[in-house]
PDB file of the backbone (N, CA, C, O) and the ligand in Angstrom, with CONECT records:
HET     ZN  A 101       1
ATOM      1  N   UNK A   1       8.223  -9.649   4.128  1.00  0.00           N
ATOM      2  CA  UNK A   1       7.832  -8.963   5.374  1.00  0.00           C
ATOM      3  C   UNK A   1       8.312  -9.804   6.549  1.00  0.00           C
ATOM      4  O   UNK A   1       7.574 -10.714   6.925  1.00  0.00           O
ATOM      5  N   UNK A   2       9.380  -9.613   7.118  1.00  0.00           N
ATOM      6  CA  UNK A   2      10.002 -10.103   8.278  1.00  0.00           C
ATOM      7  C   UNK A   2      10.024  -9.482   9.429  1.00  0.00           C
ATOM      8  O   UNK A   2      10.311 -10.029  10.494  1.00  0.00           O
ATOM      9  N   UNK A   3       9.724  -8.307   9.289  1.00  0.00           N
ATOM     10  CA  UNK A   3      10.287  -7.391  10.351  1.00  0.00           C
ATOM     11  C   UNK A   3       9.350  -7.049  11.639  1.00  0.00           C
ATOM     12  O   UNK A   3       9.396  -6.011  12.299  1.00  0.00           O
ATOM     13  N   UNK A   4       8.618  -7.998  11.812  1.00  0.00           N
ATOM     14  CA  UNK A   4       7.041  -7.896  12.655  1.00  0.00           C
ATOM     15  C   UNK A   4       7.481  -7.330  14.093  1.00  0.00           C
ATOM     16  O   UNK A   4       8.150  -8.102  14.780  1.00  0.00           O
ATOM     17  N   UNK A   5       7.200  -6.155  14.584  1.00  0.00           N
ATOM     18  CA  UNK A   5       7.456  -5.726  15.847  1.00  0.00           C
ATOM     19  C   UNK A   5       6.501  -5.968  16.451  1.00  0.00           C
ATOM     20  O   UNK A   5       5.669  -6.488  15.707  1.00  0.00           O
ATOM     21  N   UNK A   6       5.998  -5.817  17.916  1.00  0.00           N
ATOM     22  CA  UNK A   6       4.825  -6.172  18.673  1.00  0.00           C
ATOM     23  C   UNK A   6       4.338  -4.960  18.488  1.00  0.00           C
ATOM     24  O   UNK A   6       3.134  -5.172  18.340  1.00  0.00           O
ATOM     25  N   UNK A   7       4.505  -3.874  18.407  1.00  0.00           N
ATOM     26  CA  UNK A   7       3.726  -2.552  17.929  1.00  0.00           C
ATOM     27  C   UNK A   7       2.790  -2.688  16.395  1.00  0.00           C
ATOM     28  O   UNK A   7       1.698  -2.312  15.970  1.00  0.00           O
ATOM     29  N   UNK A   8       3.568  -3.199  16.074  1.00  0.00           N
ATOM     30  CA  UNK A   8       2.591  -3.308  14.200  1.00  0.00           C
ATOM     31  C   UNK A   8       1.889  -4.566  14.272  1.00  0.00           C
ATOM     32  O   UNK A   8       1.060  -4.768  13.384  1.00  0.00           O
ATOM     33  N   UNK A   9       2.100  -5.679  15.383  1.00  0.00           N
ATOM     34  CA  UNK A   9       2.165  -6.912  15.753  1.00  0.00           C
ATOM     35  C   UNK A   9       0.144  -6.660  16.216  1.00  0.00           C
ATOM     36  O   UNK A   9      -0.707  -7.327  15.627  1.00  0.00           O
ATOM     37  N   UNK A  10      -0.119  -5.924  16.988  1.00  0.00           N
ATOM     38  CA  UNK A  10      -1.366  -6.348  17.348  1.00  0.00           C
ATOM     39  C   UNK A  10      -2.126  -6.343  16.188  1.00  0.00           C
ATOM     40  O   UNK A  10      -2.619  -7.332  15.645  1.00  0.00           O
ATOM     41  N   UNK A  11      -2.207  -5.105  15.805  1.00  0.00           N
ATOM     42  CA  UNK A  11      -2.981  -4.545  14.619  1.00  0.00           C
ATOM     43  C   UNK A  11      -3.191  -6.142  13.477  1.00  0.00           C
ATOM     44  O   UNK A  11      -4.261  -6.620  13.100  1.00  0.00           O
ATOM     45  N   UNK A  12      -1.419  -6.777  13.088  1.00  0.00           N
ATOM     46  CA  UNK A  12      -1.455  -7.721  12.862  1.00  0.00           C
ATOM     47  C   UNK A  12      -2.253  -8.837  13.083  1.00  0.00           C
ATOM     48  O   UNK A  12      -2.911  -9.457  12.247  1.00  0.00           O
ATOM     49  N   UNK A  13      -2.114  -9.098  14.591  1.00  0.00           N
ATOM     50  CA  UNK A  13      -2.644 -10.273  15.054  1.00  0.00           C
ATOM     51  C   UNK A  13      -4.214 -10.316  14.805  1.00  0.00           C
ATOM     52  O   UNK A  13      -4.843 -11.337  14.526  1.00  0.00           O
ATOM     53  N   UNK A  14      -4.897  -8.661  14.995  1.00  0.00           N
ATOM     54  CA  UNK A  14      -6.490  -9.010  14.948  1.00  0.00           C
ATOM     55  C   UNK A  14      -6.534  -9.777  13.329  1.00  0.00           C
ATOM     56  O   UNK A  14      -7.566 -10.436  13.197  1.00  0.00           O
ATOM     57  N   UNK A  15      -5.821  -9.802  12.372  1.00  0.00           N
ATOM     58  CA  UNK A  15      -6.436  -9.875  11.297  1.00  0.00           C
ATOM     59  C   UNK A  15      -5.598 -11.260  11.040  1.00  0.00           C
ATOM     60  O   UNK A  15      -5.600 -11.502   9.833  1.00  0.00           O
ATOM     61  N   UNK A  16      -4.964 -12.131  11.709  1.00  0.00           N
ATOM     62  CA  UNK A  16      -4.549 -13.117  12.001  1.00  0.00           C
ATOM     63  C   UNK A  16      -5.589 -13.903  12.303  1.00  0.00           C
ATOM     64  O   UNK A  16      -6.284 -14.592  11.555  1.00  0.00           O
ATOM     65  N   UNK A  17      -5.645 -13.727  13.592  1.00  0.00           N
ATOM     66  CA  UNK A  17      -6.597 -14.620  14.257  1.00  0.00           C
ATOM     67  C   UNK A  17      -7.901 -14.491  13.520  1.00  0.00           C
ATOM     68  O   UNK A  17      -8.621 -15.442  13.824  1.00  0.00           O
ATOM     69  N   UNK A  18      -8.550 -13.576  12.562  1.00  0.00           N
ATOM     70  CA  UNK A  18      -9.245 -13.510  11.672  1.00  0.00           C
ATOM     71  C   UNK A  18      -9.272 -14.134  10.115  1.00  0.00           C
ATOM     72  O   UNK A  18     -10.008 -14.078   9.130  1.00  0.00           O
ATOM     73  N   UNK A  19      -7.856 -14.840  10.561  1.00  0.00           N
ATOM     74  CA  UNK A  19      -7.713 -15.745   9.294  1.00  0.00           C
ATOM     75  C   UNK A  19      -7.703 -14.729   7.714  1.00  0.00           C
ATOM     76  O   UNK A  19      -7.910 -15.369   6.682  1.00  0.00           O
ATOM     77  N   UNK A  20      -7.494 -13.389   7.603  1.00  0.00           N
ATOM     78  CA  UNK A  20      -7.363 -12.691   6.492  1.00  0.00           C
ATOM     79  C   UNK A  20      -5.864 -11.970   6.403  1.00  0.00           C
ATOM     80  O   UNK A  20      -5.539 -10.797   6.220  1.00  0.00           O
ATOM     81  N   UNK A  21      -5.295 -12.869   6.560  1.00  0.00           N
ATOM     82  CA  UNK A  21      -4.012 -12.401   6.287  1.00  0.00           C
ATOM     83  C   UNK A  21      -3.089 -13.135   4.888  1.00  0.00           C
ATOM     84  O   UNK A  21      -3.263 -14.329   4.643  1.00  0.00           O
ATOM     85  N   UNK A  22      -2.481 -12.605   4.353  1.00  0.00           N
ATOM     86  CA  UNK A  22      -1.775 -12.994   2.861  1.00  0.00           C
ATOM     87  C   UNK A  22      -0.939 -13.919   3.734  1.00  0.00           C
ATOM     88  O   UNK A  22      -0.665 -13.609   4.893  1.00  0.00           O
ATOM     89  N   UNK A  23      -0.367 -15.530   2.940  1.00  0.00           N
ATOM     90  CA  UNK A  23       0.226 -16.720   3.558  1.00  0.00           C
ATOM     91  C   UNK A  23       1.746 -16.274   4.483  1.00  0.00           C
ATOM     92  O   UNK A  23       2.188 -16.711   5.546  1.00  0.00           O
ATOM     93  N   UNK A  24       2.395 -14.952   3.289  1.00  0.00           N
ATOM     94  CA  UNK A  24       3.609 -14.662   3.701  1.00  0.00           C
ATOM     95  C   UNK A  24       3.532 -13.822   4.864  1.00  0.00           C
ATOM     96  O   UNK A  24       4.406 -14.082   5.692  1.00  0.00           O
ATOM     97  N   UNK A  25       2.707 -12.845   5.190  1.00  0.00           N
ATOM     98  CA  UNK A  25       2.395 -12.025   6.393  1.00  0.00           C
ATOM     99  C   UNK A  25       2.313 -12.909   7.504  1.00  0.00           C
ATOM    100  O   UNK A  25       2.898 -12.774   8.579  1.00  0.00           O
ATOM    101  N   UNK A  26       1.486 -13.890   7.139  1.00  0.00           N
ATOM    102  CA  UNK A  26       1.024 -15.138   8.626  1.00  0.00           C
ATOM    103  C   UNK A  26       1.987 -15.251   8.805  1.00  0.00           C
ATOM    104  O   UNK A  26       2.516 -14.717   9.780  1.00  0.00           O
ATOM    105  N   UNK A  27       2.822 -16.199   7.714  1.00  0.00           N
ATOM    106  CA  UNK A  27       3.953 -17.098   8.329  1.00  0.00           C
ATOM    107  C   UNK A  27       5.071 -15.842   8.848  1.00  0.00           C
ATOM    108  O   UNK A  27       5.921 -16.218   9.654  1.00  0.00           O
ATOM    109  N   UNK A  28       5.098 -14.691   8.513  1.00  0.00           N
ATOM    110  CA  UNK A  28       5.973 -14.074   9.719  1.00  0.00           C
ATOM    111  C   UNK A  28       5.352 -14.030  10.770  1.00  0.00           C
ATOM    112  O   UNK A  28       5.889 -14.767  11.597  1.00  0.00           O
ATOM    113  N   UNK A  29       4.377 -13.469  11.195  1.00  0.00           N
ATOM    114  CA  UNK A  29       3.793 -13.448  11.951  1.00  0.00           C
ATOM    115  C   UNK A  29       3.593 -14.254  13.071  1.00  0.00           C
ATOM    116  O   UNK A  29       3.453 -13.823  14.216  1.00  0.00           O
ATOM    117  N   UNK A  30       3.579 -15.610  12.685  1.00  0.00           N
ATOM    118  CA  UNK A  30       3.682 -16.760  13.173  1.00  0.00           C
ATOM    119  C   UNK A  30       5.064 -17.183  13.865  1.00  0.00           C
ATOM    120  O   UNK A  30       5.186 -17.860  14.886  1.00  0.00           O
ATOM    121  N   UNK A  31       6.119 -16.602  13.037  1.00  0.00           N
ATOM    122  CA  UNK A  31       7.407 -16.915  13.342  1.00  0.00           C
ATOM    123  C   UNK A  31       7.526 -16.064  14.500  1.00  0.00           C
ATOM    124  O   UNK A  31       7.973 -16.584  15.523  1.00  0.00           O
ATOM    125  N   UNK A  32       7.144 -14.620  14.518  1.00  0.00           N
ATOM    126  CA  UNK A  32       7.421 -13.370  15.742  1.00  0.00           C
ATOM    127  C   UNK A  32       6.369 -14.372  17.099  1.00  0.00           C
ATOM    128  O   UNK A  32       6.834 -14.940  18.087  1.00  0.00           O
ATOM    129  N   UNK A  33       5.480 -14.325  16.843  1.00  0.00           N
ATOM    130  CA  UNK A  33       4.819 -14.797  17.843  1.00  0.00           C
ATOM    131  C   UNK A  33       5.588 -16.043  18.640  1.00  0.00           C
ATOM    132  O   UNK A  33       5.930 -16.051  19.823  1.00  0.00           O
ATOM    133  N   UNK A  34       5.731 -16.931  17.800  1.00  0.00           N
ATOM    134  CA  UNK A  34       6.324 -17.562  18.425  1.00  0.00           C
ATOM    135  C   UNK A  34       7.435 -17.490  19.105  1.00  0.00           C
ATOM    136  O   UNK A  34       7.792 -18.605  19.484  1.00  0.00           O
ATOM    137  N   UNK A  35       8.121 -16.654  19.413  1.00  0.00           N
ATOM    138  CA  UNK A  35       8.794 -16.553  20.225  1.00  0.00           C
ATOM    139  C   UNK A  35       9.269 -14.700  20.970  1.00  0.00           C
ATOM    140  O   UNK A  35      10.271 -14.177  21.457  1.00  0.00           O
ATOM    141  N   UNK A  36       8.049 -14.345  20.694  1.00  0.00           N
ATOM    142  CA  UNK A  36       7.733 -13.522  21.430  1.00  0.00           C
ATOM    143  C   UNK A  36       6.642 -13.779  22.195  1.00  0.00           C
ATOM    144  O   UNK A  36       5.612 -14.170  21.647  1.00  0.00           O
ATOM    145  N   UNK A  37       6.727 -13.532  24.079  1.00  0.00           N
ATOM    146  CA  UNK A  37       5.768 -14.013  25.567  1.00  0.00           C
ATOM    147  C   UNK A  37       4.438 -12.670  25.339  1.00  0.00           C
ATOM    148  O   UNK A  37       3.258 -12.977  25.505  1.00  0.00           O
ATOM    149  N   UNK A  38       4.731 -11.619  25.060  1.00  0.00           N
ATOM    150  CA  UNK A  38       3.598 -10.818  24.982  1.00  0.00           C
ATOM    151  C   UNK A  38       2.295 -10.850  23.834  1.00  0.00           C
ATOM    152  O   UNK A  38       1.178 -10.333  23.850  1.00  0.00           O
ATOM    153  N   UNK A  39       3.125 -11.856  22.682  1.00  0.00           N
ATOM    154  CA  UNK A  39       2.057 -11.496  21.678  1.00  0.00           C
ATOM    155  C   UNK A  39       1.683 -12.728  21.933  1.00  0.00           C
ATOM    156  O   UNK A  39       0.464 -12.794  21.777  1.00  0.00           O
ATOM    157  N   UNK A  40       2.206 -13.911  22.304  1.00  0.00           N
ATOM    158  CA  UNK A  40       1.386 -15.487  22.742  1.00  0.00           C
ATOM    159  C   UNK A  40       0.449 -15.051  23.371  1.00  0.00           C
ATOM    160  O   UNK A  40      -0.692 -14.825  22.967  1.00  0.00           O
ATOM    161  N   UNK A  41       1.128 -14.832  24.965  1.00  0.00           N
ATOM    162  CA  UNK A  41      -0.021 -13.953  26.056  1.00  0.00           C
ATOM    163  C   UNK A  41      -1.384 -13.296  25.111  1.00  0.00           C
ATOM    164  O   UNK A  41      -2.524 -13.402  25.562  1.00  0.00           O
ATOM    165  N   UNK A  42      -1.129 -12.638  23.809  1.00  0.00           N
ATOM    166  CA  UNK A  42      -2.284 -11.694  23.691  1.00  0.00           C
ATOM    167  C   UNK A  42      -3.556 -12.782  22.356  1.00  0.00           C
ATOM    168  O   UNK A  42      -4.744 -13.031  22.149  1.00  0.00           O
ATOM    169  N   UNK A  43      -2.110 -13.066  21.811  1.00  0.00           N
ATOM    170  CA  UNK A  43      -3.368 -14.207  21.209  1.00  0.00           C
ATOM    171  C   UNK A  43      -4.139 -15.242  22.011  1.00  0.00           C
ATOM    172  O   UNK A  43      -5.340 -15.210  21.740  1.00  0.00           O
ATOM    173  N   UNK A  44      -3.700 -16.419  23.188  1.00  0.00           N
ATOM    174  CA  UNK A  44      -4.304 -16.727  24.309  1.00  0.00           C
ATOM    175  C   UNK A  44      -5.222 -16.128  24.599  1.00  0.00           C
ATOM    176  O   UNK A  44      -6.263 -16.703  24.280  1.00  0.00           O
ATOM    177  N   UNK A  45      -5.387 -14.947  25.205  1.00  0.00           N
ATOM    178  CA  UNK A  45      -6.067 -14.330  25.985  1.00  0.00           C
ATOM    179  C   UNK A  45      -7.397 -14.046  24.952  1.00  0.00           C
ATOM    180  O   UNK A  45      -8.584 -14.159  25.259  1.00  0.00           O
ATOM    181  N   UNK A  46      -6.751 -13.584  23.449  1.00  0.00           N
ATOM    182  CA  UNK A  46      -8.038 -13.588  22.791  1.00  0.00           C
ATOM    183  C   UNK A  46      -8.826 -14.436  22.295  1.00  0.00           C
ATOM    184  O   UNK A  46      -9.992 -14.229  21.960  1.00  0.00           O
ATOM    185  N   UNK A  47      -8.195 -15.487  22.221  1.00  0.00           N
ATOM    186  CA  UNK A  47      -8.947 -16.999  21.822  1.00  0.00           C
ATOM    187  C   UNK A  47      -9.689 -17.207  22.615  1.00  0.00           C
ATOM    188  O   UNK A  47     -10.677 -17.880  22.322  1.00  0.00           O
ATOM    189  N   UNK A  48      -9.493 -16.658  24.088  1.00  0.00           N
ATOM    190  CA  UNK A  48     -10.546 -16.861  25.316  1.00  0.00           C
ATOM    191  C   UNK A  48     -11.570 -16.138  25.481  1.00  0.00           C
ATOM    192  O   UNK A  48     -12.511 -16.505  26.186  1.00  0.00           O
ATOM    193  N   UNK A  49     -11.523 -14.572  24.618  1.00  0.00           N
ATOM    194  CA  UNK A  49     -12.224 -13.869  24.886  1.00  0.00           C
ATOM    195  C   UNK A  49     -13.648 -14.631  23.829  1.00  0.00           C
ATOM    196  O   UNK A  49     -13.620 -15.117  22.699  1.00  0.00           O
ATOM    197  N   UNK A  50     -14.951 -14.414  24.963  1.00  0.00           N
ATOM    198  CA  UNK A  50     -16.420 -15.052  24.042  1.00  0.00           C
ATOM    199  C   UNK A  50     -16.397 -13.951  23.187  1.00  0.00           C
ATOM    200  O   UNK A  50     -16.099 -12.789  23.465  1.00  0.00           O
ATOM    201  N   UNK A  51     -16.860 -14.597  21.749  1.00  0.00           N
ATOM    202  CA  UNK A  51     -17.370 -13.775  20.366  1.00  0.00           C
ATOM    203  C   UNK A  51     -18.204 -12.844  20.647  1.00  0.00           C
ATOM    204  O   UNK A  51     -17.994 -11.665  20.358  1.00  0.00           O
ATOM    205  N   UNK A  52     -19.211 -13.249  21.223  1.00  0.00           N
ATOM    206  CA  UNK A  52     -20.307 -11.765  21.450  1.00  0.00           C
ATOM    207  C   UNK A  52     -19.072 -10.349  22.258  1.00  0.00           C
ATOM    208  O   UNK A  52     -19.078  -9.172  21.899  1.00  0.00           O
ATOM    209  N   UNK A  53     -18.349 -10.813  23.117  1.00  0.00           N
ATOM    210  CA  UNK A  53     -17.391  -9.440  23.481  1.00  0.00           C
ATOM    211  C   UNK A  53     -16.798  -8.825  22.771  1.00  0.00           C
ATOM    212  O   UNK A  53     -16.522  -7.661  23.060  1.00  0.00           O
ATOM    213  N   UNK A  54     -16.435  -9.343  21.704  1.00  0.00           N
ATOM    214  CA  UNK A  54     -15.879  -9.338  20.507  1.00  0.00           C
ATOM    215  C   UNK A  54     -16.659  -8.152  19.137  1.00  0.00           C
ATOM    216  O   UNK A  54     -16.389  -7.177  18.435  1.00  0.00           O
ATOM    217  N   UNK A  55     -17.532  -8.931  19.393  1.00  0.00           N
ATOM    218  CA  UNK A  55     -18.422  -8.367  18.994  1.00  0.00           C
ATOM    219  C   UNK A  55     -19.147  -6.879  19.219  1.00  0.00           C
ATOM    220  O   UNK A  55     -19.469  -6.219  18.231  1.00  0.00           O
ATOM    221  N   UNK A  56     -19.448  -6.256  20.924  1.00  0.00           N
ATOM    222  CA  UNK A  56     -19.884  -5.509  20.940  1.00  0.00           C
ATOM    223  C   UNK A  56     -18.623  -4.479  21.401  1.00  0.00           C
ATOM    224  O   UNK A  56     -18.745  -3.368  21.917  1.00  0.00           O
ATOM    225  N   UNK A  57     -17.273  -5.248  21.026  1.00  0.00           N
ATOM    226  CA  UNK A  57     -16.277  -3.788  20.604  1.00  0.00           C
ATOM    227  C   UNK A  57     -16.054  -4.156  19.640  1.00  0.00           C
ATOM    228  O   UNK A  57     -15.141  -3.332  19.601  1.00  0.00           O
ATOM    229  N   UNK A  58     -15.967  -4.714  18.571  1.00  0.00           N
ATOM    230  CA  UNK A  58     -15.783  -4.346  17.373  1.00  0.00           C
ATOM    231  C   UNK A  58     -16.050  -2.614  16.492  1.00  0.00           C
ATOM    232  O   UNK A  58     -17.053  -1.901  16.524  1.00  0.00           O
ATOM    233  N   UNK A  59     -15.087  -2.451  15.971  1.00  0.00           N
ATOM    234  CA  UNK A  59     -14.973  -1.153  15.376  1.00  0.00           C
ATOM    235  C   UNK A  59     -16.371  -1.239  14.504  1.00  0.00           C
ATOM    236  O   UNK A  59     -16.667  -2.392  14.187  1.00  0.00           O
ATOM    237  N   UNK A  60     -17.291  -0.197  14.059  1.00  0.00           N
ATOM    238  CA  UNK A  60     -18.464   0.141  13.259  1.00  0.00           C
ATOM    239  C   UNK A  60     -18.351  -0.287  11.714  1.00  0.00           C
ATOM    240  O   UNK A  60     -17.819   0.606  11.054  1.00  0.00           O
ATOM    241  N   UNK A  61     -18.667  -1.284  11.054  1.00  0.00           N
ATOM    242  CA  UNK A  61     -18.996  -1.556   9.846  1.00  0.00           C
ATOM    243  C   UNK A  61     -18.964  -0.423   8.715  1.00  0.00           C
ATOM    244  O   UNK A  61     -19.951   0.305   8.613  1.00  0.00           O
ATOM    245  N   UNK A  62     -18.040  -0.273   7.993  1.00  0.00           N
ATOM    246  CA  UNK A  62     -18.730   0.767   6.618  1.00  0.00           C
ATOM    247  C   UNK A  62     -19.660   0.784   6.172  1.00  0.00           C
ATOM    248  O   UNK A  62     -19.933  -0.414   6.084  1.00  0.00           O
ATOM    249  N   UNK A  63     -20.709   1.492   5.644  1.00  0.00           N
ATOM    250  CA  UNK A  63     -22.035   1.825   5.744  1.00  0.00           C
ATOM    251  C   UNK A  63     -22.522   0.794   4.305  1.00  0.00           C
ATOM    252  O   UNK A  63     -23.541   0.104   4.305  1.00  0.00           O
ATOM    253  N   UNK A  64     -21.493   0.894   3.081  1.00  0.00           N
ATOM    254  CA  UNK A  64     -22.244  -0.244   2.206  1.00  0.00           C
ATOM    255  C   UNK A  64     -21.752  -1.925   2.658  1.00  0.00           C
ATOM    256  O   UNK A  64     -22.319  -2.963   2.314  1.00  0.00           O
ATOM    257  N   UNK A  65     -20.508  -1.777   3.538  1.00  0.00           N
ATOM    258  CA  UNK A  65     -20.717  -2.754   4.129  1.00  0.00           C
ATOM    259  C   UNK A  65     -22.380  -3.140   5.011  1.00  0.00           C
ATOM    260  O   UNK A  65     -22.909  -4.219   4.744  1.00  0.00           O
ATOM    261  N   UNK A  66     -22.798  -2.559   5.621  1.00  0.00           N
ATOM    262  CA  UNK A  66     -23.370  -2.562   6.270  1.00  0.00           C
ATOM    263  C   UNK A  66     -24.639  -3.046   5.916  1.00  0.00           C
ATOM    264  O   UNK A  66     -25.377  -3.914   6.383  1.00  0.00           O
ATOM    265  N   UNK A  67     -24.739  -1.870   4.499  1.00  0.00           N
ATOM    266  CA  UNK A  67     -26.300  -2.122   3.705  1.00  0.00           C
ATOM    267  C   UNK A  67     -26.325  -3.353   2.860  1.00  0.00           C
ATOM    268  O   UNK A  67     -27.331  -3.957   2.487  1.00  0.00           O
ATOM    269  N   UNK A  68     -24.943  -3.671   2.585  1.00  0.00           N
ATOM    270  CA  UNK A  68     -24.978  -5.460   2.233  1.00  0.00           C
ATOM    271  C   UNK A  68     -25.136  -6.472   3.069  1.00  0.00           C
ATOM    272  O   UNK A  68     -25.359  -7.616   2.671  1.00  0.00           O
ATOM    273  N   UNK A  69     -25.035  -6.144   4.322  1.00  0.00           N
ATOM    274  CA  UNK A  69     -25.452  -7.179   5.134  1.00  0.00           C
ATOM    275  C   UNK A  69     -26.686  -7.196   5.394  1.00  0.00           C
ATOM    276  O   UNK A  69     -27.295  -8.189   5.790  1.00  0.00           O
ATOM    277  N   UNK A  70     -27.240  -5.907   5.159  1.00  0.00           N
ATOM    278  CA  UNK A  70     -28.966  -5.600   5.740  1.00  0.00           C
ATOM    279  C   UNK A  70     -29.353  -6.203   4.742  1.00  0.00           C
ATOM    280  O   UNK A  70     -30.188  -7.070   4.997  1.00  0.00           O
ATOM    281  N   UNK A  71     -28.994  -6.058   3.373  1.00  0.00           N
ATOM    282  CA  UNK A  71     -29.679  -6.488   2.516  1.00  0.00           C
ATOM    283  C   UNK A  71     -29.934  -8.360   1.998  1.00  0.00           C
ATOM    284  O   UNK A  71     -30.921  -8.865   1.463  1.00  0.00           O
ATOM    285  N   UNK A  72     -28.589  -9.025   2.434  1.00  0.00           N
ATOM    286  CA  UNK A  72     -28.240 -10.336   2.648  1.00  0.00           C
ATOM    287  C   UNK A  72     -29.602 -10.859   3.995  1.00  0.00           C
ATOM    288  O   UNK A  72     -30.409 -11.773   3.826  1.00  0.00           O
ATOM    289  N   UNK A  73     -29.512 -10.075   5.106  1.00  0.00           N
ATOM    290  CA  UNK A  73     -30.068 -10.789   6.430  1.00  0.00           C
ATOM    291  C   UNK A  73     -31.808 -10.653   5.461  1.00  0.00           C
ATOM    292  O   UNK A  73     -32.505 -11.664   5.372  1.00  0.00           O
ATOM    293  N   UNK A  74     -32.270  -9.314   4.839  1.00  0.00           N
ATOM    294  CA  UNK A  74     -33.128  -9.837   4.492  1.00  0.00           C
ATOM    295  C   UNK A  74     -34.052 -10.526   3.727  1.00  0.00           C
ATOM    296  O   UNK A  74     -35.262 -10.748   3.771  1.00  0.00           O
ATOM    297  N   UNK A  75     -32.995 -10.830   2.919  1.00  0.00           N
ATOM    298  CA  UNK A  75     -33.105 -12.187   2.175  1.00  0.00           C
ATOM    299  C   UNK A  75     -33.037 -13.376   2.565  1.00  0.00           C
ATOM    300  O   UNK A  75     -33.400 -14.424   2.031  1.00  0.00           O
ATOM    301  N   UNK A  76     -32.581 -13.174   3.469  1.00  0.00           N
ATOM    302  CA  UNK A  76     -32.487 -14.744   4.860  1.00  0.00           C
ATOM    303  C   UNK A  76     -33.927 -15.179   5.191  1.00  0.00           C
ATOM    304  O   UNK A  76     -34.371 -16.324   5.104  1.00  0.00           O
ATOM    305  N   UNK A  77     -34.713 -13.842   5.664  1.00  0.00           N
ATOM    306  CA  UNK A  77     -36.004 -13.808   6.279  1.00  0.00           C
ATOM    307  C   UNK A  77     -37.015 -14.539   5.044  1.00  0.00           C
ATOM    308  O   UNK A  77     -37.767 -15.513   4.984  1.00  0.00           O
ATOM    309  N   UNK A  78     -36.640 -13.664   4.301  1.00  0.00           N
ATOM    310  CA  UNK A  78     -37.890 -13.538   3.340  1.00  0.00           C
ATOM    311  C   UNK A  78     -37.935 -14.962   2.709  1.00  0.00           C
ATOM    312  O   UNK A  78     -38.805 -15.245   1.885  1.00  0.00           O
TER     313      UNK A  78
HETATM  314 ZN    ZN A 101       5.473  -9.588  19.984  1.00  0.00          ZN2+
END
């Protein structure tokens, strides 16, 4: 996978900077960025952005995602 455009590039990057990307995807990824000014600019900018913002746009959880976390947090409590 070499062919990283800045169009397929963001989508990319969220799951970059999320550290879930396969080694060979990064390291293109890594290679485009680097020397592409718009996707630096956008990773920057998101490294800056605080987690809670992050957070309250984050796309909605899948629902057994969801009920595994409910079910994890309340096992935390208990
Ligand atoms: Zn780019």
């Amino acid at each position: 996978m070499s062919d990283i455009s800045c169009g397929s590039g963001v989508e990319l990057l969220m799951d970059y900077l999320e550290g879930v990307l396969t080694p060979e995807t990064n390291a293109a990824l890594e290679a485009h960025v680097a020397g592409c000014e718009r996707c630096t600019a956008f990773v920057a900018s998101y490294r800056e952005t605080p987690r809670i913002m992050r957070t309250a746009t984050a796309v909605e959880l899948p629902a057994d995602i969801q009920d595994a976390l409910q079910a994890f947090l309340r096992r935390l409590r208990s």
